[in-house]
N, CA, C and O atoms as a GROMACS GRO file, in nm:
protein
  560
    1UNK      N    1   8.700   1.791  -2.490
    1UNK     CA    2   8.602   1.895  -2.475
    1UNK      C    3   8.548   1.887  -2.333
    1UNK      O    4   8.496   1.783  -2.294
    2UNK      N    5   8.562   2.017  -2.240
    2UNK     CA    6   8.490   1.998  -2.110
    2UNK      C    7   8.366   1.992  -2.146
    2UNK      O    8   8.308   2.032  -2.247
    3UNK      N    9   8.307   1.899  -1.983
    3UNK     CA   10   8.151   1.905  -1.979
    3UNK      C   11   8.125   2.031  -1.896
    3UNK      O   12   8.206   2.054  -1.807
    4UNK      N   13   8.031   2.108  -1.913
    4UNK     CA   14   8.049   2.259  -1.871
    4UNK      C   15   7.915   2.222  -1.753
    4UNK      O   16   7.914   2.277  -1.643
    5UNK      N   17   7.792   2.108  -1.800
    5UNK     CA   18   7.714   2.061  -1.740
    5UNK      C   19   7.701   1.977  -1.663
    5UNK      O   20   7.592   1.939  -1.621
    6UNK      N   21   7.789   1.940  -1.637
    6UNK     CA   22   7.830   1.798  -1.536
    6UNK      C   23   7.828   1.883  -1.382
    6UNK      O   24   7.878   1.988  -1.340
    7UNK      N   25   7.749   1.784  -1.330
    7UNK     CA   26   7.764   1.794  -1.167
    7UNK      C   27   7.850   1.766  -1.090
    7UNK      O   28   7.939   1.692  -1.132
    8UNK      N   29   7.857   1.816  -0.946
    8UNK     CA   30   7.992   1.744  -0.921
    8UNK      C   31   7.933   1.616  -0.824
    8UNK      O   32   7.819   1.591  -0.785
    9UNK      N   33   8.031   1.563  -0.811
    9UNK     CA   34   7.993   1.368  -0.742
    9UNK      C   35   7.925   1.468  -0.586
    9UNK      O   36   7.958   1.578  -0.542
   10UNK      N   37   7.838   1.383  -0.547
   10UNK     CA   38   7.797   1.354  -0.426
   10UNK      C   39   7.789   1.248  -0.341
   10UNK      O   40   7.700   1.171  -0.379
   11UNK      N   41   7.861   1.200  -0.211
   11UNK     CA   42   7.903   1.128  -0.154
   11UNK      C   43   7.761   1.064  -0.121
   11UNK      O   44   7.682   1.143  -0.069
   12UNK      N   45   7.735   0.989  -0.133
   12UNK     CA   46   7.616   0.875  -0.120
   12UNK      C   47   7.540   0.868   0.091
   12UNK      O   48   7.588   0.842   0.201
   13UNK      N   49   7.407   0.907   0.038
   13UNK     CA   50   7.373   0.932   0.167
   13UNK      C   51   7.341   1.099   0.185
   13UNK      O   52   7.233   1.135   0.231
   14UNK      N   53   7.450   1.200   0.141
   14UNK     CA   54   7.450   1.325   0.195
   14UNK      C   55   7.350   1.360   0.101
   14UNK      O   56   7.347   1.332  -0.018
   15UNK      N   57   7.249   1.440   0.184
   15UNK     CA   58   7.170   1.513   0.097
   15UNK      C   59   7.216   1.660   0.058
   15UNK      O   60   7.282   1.742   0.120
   16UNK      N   61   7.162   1.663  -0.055
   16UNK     CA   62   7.180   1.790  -0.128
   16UNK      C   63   7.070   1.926  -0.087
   16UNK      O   64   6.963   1.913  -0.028
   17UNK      N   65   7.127   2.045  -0.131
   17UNK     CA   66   6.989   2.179  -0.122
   17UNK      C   67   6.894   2.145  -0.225
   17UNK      O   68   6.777   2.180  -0.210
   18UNK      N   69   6.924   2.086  -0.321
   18UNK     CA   70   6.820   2.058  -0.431
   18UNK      C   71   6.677   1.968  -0.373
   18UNK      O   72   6.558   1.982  -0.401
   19UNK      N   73   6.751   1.871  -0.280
   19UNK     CA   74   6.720   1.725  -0.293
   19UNK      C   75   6.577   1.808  -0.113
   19UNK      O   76   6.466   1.782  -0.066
   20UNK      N   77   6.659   1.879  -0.096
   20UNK     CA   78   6.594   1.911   0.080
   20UNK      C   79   6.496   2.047   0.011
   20UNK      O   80   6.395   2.049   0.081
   21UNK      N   81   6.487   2.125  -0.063
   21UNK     CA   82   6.392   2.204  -0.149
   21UNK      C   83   6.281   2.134  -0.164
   21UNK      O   84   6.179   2.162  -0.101
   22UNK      N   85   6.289   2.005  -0.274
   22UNK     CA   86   6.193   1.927  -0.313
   22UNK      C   87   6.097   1.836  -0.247
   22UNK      O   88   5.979   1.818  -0.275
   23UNK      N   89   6.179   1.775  -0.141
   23UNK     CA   90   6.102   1.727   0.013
   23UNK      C   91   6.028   1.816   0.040
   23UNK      O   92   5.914   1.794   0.000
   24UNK      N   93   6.045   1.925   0.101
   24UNK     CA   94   5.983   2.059   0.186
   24UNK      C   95   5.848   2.088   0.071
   24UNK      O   96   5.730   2.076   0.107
   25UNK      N   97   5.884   2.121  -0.052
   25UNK     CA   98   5.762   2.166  -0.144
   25UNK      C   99   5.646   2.004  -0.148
   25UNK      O  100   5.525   1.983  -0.132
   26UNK      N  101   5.740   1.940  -0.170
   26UNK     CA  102   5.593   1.813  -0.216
   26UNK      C  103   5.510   1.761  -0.091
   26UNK      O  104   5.403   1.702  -0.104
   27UNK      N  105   5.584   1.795   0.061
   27UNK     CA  106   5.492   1.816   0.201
   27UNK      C  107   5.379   1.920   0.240
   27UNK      O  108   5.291   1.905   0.324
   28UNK      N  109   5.410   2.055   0.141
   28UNK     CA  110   5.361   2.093   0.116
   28UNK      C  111   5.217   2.084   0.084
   28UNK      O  112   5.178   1.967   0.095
   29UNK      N  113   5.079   2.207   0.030
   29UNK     CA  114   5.003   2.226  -0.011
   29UNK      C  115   4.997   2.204  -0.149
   29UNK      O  116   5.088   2.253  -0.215
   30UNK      N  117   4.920   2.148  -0.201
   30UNK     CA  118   4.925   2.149  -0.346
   30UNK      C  119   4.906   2.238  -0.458
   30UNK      O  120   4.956   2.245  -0.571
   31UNK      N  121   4.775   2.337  -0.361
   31UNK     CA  122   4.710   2.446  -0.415
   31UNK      C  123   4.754   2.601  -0.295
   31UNK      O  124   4.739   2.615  -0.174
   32UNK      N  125   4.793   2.663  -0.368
   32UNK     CA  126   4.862   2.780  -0.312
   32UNK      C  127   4.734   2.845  -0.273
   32UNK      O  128   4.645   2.840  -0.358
   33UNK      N  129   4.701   2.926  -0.127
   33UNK     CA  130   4.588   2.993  -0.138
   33UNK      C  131   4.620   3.115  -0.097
   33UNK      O  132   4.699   3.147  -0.008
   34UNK      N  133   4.544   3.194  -0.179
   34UNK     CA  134   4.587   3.364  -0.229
   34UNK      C  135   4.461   3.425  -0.116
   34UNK      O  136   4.510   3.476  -0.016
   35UNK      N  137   4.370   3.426  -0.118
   35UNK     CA  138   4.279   3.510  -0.095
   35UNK      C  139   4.196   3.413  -0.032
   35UNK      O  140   4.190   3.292  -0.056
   36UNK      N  141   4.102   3.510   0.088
   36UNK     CA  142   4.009   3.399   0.176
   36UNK      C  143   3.929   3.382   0.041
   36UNK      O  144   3.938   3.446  -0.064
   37UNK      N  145   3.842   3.270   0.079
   37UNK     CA  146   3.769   3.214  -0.030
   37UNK      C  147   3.803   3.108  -0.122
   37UNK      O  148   3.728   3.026  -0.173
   38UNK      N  149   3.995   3.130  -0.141
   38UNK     CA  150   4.047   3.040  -0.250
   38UNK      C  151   4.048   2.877  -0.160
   38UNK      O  152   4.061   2.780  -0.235
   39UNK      N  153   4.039   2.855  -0.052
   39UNK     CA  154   4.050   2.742   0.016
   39UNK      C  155   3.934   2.636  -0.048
   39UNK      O  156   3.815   2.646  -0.076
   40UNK      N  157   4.038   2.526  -0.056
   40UNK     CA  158   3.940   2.376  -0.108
   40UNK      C  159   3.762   2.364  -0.029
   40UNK      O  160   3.734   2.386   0.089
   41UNK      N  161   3.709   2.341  -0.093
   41UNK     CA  162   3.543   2.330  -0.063
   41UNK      C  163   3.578   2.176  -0.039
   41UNK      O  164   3.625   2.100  -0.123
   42UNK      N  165   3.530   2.129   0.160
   42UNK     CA  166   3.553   1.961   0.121
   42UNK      C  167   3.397   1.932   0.091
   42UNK      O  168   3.370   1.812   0.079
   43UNK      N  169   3.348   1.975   0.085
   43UNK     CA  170   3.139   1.951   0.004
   43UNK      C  171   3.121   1.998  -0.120
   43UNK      O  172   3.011   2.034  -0.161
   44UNK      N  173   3.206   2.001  -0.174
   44UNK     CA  174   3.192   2.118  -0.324
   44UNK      C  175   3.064   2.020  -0.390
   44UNK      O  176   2.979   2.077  -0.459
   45UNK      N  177   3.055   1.894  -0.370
   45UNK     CA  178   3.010   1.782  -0.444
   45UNK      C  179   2.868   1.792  -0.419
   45UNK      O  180   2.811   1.730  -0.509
   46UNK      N  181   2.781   1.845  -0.334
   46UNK     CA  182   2.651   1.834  -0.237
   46UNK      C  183   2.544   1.913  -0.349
   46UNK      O  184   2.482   1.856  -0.439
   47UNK      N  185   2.540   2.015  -0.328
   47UNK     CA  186   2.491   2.070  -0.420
   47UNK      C  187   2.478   2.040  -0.553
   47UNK      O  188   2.358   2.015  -0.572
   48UNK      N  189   2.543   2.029  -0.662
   48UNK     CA  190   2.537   1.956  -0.774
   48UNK      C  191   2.495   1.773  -0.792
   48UNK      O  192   2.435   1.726  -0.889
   49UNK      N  193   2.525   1.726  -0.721
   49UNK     CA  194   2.468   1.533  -0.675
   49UNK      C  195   2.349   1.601  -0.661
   49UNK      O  196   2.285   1.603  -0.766
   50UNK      N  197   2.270   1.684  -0.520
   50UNK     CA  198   2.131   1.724  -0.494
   50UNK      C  199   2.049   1.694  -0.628
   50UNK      O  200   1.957   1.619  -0.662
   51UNK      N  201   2.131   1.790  -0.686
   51UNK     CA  202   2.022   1.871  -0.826
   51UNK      C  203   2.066   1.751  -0.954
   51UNK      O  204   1.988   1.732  -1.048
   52UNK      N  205   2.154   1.700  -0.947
   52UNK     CA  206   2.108   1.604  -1.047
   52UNK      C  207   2.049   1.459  -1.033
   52UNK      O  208   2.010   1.380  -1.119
   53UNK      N  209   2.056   1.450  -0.866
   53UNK     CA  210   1.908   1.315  -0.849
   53UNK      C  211   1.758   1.398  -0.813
   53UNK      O  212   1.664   1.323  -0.840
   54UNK      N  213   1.715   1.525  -0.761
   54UNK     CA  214   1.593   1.558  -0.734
   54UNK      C  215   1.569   1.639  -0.892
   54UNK      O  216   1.480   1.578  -0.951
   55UNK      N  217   1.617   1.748  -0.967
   55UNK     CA  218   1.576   1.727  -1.094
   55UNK      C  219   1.494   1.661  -1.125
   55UNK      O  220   1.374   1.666  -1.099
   56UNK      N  221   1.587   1.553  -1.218
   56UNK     CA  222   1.451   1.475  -1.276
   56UNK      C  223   1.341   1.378  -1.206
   56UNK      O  224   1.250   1.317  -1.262
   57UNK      N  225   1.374   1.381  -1.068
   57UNK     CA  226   1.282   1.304  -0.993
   57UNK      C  227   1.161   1.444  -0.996
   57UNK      O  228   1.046   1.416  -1.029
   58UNK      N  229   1.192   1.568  -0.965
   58UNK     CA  230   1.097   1.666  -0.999
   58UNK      C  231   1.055   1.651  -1.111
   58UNK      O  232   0.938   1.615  -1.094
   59UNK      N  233   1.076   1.657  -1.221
   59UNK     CA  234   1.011   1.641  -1.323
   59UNK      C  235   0.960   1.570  -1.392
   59UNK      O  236   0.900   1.600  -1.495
   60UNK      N  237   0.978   1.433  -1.332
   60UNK     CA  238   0.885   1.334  -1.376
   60UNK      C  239   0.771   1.331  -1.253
   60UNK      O  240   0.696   1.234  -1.256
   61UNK      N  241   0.756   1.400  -1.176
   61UNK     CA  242   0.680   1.338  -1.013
   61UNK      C  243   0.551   1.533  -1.095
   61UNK      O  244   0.429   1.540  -1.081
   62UNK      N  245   0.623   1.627  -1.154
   62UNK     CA  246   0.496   1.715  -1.212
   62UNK      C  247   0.433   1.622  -1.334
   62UNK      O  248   0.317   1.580  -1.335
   63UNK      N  249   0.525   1.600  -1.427
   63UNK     CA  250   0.476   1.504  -1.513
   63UNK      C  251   0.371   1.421  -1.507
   63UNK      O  252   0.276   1.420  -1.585
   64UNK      N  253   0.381   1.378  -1.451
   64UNK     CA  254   0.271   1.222  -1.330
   64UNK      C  255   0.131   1.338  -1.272
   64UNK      O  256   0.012   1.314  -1.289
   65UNK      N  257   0.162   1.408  -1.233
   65UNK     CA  258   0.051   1.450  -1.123
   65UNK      C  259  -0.002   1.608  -1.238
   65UNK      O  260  -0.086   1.687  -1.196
   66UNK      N  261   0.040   1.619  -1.325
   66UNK     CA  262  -0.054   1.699  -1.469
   66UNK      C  263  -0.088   1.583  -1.564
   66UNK      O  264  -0.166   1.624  -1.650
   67UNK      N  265  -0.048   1.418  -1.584
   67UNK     CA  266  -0.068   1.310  -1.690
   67UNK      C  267  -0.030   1.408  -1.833
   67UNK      O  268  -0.110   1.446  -1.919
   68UNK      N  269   0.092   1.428  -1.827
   68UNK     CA  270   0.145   1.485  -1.929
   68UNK      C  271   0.222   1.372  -1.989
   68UNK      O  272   0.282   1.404  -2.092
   69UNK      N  273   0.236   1.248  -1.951
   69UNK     CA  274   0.296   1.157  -2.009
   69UNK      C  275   0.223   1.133  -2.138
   69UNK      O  276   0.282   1.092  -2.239
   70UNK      N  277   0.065   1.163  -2.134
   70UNK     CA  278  -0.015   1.099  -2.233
   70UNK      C  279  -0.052   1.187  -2.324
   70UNK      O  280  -0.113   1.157  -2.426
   71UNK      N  281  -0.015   1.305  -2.291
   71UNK     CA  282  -0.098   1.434  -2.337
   71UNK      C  283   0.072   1.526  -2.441
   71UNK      O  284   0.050   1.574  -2.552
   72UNK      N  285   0.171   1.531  -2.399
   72UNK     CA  286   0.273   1.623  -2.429
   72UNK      C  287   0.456   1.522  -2.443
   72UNK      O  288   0.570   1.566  -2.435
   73UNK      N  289   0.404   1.383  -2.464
   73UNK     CA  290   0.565   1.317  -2.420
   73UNK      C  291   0.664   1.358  -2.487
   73UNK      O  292   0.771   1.372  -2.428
   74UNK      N  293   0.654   1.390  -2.634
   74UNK     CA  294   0.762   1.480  -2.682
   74UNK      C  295   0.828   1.595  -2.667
   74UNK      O  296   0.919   1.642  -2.736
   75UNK      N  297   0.782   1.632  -2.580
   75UNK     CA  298   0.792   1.828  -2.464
   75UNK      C  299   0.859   1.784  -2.386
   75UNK      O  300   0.974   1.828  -2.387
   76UNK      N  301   0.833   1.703  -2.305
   76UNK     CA  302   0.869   1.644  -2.192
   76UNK      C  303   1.052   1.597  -2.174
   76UNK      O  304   1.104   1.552  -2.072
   77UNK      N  305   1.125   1.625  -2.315
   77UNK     CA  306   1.216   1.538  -2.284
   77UNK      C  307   1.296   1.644  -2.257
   77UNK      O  308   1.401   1.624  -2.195
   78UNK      N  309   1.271   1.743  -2.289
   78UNK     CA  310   1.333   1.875  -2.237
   78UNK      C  311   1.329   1.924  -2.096
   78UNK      O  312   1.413   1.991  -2.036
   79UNK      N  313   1.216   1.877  -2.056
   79UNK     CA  314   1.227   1.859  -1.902
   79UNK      C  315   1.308   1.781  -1.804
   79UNK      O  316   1.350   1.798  -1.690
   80UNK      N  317   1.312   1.704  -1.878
   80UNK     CA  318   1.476   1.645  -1.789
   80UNK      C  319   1.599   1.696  -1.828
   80UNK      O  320   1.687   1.695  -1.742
   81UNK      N  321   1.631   1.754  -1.972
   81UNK     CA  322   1.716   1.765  -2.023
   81UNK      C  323   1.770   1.934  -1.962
   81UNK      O  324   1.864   1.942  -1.883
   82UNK      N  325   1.693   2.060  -2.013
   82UNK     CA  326   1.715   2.157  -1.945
   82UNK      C  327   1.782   2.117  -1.781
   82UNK      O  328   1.903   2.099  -1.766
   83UNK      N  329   1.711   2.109  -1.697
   83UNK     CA  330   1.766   2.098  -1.564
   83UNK      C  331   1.891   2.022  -1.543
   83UNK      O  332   1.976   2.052  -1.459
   84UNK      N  333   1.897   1.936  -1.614
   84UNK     CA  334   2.013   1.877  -1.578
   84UNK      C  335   2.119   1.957  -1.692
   84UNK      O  336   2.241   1.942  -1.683
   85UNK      N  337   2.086   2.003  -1.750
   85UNK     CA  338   2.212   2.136  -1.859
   85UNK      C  339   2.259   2.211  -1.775
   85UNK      O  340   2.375   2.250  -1.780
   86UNK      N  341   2.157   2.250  -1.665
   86UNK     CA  342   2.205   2.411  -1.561
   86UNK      C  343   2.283   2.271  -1.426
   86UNK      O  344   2.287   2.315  -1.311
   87UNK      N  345   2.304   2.212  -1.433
   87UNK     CA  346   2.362   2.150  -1.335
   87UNK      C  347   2.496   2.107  -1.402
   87UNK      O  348   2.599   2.092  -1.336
   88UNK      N  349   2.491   2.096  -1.480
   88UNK     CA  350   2.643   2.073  -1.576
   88UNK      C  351   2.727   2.138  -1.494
   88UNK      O  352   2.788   2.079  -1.405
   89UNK      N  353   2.742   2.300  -1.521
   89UNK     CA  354   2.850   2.367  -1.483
   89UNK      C  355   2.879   2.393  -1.309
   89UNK      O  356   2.968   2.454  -1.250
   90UNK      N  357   2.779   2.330  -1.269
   90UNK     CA  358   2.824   2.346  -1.105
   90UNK      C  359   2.903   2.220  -1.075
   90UNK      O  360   2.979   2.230  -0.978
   91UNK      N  361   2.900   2.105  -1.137
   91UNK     CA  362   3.045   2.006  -1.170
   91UNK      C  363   3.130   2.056  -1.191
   91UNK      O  364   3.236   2.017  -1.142
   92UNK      N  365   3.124   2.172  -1.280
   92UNK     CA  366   3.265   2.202  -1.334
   92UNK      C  367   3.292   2.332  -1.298
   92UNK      O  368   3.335   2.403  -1.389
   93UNK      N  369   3.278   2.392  -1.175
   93UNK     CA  370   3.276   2.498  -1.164
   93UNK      C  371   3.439   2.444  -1.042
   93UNK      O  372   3.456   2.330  -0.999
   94UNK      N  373   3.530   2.558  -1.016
   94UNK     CA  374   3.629   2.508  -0.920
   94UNK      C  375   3.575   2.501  -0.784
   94UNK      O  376   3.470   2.550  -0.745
   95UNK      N  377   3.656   2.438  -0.721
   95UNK     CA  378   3.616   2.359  -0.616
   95UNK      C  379   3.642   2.415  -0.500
   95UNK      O  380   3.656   2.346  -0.399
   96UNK      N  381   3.652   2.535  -0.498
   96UNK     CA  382   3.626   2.659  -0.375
   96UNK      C  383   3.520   2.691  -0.326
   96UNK      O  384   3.407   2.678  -0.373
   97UNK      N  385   3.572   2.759  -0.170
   97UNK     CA  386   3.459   2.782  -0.092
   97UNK      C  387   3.376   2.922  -0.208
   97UNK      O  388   3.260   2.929  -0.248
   98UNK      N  389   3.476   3.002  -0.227
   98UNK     CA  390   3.386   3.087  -0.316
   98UNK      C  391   3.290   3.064  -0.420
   98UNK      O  392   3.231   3.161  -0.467
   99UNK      N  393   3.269   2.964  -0.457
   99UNK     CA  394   3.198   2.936  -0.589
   99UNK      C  395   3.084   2.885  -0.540
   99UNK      O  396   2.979   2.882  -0.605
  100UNK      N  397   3.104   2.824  -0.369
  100UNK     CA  398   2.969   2.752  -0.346
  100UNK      C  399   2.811   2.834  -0.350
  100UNK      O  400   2.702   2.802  -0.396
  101UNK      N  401   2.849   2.920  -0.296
  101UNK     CA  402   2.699   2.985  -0.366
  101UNK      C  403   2.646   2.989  -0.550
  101UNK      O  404   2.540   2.989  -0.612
  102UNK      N  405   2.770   2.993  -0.575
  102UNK     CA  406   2.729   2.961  -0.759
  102UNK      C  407   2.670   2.816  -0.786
  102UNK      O  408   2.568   2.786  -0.848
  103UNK      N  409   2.749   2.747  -0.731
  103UNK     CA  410   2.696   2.626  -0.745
  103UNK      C  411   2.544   2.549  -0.649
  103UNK      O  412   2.502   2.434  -0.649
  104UNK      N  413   2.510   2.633  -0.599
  104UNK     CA  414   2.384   2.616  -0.518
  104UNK      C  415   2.279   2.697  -0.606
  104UNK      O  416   2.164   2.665  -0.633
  105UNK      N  417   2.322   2.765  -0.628
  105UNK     CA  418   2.218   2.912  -0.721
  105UNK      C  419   2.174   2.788  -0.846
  105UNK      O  420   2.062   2.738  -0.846
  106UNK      N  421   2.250   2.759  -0.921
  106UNK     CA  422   2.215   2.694  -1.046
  106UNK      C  423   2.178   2.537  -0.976
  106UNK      O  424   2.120   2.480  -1.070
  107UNK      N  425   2.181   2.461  -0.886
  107UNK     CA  426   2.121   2.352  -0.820
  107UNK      C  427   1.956   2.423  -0.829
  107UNK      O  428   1.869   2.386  -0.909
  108UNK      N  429   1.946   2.506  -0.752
  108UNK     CA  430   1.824   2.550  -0.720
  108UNK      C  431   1.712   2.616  -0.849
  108UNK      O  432   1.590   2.622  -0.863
  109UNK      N  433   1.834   2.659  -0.932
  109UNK     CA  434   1.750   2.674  -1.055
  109UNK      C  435   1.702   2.569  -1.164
  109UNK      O  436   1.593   2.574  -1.222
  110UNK      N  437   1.781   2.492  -1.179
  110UNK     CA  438   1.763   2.355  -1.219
  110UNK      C  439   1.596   2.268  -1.136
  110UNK      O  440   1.504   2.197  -1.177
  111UNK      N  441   1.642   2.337  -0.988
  111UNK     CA  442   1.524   2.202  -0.951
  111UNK      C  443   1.395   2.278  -0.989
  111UNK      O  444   1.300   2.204  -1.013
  112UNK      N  445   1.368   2.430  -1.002
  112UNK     CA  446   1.297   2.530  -1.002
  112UNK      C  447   1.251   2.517  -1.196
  112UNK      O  448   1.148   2.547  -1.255
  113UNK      N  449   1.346   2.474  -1.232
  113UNK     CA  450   1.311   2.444  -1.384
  113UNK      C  451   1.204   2.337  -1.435
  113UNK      O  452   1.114   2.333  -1.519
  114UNK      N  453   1.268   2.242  -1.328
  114UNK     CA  454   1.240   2.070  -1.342
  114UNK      C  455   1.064   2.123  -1.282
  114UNK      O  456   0.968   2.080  -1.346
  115UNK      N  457   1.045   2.190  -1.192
  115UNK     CA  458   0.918   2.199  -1.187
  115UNK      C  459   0.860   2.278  -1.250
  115UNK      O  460   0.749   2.223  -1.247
  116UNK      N  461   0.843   2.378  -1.315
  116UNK     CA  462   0.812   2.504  -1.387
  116UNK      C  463   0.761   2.427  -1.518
  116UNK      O  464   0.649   2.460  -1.558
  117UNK      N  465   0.836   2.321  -1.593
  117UNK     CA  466   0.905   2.297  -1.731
  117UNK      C  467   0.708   2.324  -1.780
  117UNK      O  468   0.649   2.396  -1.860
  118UNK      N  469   0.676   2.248  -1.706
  118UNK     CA  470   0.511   2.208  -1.823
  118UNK      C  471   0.459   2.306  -1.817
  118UNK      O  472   0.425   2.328  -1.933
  119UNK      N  473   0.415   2.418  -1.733
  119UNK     CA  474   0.416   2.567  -1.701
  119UNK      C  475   0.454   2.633  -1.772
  119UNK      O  476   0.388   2.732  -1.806
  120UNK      N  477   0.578   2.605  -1.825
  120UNK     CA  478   0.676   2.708  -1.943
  120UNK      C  479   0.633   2.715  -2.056
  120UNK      O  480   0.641   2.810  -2.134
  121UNK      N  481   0.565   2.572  -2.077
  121UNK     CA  482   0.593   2.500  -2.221
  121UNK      C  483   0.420   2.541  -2.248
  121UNK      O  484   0.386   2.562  -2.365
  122UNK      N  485   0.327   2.550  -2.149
  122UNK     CA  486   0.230   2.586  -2.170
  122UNK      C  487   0.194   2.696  -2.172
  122UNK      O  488   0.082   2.720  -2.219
  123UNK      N  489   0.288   2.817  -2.115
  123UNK     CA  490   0.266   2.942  -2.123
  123UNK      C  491   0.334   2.978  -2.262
  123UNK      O  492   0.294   3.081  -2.318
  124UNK      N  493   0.406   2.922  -2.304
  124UNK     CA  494   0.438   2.959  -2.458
  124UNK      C  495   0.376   2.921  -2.562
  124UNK      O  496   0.368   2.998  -2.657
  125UNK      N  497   0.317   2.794  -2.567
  125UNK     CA  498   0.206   2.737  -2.670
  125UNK      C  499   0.056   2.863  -2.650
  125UNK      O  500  -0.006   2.896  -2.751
  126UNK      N  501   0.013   2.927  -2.494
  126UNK     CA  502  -0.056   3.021  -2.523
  126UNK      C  503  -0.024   3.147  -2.609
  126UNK      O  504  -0.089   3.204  -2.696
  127UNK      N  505   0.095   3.172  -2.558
  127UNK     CA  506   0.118   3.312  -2.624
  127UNK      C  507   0.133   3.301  -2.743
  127UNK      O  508   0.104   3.395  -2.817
  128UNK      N  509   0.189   3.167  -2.801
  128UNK     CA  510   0.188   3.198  -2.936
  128UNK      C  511   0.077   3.182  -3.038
  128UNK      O  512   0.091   3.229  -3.151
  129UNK      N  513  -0.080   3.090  -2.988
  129UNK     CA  514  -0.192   3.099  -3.004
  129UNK      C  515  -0.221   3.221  -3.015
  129UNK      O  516  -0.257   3.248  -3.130
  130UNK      N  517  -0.222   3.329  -2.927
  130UNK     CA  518  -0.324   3.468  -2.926
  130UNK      C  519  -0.205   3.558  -2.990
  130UNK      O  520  -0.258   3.654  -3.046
  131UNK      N  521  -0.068   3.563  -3.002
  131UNK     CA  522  -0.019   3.591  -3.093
  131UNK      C  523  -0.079   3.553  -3.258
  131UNK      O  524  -0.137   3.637  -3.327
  132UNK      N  525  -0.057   3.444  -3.291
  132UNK     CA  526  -0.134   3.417  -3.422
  132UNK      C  527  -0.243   3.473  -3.440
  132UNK      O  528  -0.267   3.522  -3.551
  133UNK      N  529  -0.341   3.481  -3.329
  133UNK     CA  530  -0.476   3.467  -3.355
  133UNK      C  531  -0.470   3.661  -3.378
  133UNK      O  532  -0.554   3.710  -3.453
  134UNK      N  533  -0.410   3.716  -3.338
  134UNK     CA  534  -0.396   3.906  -3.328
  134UNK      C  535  -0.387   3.931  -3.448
  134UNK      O  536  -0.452   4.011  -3.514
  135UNK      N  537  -0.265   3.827  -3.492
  135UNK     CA  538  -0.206   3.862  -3.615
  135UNK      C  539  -0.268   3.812  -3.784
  135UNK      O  540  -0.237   3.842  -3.899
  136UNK      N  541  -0.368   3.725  -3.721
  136UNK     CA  542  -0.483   3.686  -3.908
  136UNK      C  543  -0.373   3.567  -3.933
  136UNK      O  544  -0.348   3.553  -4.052
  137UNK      N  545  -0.314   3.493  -3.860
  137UNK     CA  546  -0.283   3.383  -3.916
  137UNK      C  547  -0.355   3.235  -3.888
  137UNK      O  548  -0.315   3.130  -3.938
  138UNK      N  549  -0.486   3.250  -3.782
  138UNK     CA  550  -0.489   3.109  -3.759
  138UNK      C  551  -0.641   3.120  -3.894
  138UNK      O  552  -0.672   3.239  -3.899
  139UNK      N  553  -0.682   3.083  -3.938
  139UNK     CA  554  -0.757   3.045  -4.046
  139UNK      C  555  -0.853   2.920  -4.029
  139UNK      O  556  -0.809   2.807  -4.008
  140UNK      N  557  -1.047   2.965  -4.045
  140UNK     CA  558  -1.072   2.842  -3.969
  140UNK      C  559  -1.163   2.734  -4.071
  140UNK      O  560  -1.196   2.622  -4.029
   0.00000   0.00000   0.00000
């Protein structure tokens, strides 16, 4: 039975078109770039590191200077936790120059969170006070 798949011998030393293809591609780029913008970000990393060491250093440094440690500590853990949630995806966002404004936008919202948080948490415990209170539910 012929082998229909068999190669033919190559004299040892001579390179092949196969063999000189595969050189040329793996010298190559790794990442093909289509469109300005698609080029590797070499800082992609700056922005997201920022916001996940000043974060919670923001939010424990409002924490401290309202003594909400003593007053709200179970609120509080959301304050680290939110900000560093919106910093998640700027890790994982691709590692293009295009994305860097995405990934700065949510750095900045994160750190903008980390300070806001006791602000938030207190503007909603009001509203939902004078909500109740409109509505005949607080009872005295």
């Amino acid at each position: 039975m012929p082998n229909s798949t068999r190669r033919p011998a190559v004299a040892a030393g001579a390179p092949t078109a196969a063999a000189s293809a595969a050189a040329t591609t793996a010298a190559g780029p790794a990442v093909a770039v289509t469109a300005p913008g698609d080029e590797t970000d070499p800082r992609w990393w700056v922005a997201p590191l920022a916001a996940t060491v000043v974060a919670p250093l923001l939010s424990f440094l409002v924490a401290v200077w309202a003594d909400l440690f003593t007053a709200l500590p179970v609120f509080l853990i959301g304050g680290f936790v939110l900000p560093l949630a919106l910093v998640v995806p700027g890790w994982c966002l691709a590692r293009t120059r295009r994305r860097r404004q995405a990934r700065i936008n949510l750095a900045t919202l994160a750190c903008l969170l980390a300070v806001a948080y006791p602000a938030l948490i207190g503007g909603i415990g009001v509203a939902i006070f004078v909500v109740m209170l409109l509505t005949g539910n607080i009872h005295s």
